[in-house]
N, CA, C and O atoms as a DFTB+ gen file, in Angstrom:
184 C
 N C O
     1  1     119.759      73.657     137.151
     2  2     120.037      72.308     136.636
     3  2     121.489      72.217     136.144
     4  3     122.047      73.087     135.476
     5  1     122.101      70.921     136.603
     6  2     123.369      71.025     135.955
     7  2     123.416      70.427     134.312
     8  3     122.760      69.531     133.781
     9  1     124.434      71.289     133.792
    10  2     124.834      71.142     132.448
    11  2     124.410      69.726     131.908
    12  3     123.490      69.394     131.159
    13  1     125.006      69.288     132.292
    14  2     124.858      67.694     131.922
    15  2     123.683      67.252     132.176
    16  3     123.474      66.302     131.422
    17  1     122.745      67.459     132.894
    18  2     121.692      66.841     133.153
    19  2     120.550      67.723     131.523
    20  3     119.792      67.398     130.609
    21  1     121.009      68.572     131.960
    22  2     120.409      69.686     130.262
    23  2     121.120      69.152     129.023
    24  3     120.441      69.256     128.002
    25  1     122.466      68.542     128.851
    26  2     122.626      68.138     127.804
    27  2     122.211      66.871     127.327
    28  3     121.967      66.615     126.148
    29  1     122.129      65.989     128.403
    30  2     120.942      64.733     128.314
    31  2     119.696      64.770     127.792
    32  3     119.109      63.940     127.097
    33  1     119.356      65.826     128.205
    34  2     117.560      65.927     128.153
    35  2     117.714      66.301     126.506
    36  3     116.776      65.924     125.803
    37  1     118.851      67.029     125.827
    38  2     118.333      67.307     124.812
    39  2     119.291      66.635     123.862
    40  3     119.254      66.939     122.669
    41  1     119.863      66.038     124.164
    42  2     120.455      64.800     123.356
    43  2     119.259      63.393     123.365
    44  3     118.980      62.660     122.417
    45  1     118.793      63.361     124.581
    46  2     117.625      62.050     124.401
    47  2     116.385      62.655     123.692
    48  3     115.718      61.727     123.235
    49  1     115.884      63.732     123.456
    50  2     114.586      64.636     122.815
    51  2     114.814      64.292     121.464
    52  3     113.974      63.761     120.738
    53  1     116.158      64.656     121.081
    54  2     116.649      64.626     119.638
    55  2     116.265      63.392     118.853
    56  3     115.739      63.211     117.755
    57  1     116.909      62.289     120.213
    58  2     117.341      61.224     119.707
    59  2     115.745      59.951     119.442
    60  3     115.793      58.835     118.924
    61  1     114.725      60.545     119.913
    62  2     113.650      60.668     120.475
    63  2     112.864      60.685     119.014
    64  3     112.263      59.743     118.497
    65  1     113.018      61.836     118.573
    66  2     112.756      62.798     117.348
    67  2     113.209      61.890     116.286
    68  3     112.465      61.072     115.746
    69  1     114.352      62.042     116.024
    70  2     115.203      60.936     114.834
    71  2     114.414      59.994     114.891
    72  3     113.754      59.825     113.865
    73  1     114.167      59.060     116.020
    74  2     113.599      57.471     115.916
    75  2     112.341      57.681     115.579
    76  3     112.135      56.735     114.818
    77  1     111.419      58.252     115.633
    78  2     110.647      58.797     115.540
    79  2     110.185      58.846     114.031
    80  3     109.352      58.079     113.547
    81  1     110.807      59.801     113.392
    82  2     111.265      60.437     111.959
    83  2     111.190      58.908     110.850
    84  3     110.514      58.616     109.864
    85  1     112.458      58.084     111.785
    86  2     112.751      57.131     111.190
    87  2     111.644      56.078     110.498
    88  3     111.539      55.612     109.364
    89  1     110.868      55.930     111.737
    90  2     109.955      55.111     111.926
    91  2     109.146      55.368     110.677
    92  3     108.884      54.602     109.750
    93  1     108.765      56.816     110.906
    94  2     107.702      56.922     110.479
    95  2     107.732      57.432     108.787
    96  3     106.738      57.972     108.302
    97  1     109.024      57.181     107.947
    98  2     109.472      57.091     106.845
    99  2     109.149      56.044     106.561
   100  3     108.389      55.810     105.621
   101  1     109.835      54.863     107.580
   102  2     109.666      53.722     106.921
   103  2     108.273      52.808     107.106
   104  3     108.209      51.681     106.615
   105  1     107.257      53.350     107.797
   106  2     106.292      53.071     107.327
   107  2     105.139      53.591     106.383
   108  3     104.105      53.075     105.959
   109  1     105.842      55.037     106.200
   110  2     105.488      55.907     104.914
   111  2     105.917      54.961     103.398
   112  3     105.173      54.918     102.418
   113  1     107.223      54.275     103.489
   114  2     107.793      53.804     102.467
   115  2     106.898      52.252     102.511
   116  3     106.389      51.888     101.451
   117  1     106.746      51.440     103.661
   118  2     106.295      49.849     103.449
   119  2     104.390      50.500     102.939
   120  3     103.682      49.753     102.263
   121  1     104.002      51.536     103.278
   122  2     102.711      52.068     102.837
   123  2     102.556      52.030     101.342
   124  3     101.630      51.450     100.775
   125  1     103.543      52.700     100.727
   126  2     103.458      53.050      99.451
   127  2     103.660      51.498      98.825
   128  3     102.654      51.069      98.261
   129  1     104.649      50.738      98.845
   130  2     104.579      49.422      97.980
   131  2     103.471      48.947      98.084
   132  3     103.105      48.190      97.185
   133  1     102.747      49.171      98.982
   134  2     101.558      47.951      99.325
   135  2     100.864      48.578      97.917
   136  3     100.318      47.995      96.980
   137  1     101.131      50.096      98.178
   138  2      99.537      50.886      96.707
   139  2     100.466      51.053      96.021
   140  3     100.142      52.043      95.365
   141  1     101.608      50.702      95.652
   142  2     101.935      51.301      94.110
   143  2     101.750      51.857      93.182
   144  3     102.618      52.274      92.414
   145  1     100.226      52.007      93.041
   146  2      99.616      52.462      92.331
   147  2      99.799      53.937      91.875
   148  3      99.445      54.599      90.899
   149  1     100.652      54.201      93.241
   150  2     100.718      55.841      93.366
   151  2     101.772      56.266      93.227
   152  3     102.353      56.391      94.305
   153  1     102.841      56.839      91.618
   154  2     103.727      56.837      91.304
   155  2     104.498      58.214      91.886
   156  3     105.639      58.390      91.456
   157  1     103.994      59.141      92.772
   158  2     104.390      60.478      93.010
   159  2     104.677      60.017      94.145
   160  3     105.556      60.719      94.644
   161  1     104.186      58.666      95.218
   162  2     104.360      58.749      96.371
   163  2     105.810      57.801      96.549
   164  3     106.604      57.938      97.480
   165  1     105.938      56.835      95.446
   166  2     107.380      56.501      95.087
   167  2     108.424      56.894      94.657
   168  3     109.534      56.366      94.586
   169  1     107.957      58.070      94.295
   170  2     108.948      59.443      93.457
   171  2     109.381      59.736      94.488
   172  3     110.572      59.609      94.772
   173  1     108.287      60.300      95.451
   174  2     109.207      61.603      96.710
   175  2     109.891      60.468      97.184
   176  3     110.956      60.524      96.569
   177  1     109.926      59.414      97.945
   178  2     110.537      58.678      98.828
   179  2     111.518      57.924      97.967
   180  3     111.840      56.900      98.570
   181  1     112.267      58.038      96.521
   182  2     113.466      57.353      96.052
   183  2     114.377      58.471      96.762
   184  3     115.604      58.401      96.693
């Protein structure tokens, strides 16, 4: 395989990963306001 075609694959995996990550913070974070209730789960995510 050429270089570039390998540095694609793992530049888009990454990038893949991150969005991913992202996502799934910020519906970790719109989760927690809804329960507030739960002051450790607003702690970790300030």
């Amino acid at each position: 395989m050429p270089r570039t075609t390998v540095f694609a694959a793992i530049l888009f995996s990454s990038a893949a990963w991150l969005a991913a990550l992202v996502w799934f913070a910020g519906d970790a974070r719109a989760t927690c306001e809804r329960h507030a209730s739960t002051a450790t789960c607003v702690t970790l995510l300030r």
